[in-house]
N, C-alpha and C positions, 0 to 999 in steps of 0.2 A: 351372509354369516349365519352359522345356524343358531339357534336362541340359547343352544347349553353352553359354545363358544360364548356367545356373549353376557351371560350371567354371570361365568367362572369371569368375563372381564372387566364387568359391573365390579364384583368384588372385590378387583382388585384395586381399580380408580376409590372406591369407597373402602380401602382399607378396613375390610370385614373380616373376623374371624369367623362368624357363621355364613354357610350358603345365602345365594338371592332365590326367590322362587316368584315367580309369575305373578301370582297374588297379592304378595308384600306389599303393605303401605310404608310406604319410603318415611312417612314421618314419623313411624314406629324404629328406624336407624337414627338412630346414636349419632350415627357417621353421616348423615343426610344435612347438611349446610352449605353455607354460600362459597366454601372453597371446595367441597365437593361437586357441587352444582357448576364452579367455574370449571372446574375438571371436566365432568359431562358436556359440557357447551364446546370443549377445544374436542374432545375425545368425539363426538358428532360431526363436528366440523371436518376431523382428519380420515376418520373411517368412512363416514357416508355422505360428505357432503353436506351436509347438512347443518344450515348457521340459527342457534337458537341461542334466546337471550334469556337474560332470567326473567321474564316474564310469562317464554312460552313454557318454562320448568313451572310455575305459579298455577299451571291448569294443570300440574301433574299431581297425581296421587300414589301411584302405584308401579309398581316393575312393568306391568302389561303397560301402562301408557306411557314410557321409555319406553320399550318398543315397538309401537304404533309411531312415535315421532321418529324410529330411525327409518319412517315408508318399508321398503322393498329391500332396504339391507339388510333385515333379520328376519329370518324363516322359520 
């Protein structure tokens, strides 16, 4: 997936009116919570494989380290 695809679908799991951008610290979102977070964990799950729990979200900071944990699904 390429990284602009997945930003437009960041925001759309995070119900954002403004853009995602690479840099963003997620807990500068409003929208950044434990039923967003459960979102992100099934949305990883369905897209990439990938099972993460809310503790591997707990090392995340930022847009870039969402996409580090989707590995090789986002380009």
């Amino acid at each position: 997936m390429d990284k602009a695809v997945f930003l437009v679908e960041l925001e759309d799991i995070l119900q954002r009116e403004e853009p995602c951008a690479e840099n963003d610290n997620l807990e500068d979102y409003e929208e950044w919570d434990s039923l967003s977070k459960m979102a992100i964990m099934a949305y990883y799950d369905k897209n990439f494989g990938v099972k993460l729990s809310l503790n591997d979200l707990k090392n995340v900071s930022t847009v870039s380290d969402l996409i580090k944990l989707a590995g090789n699904g986002v380009q």
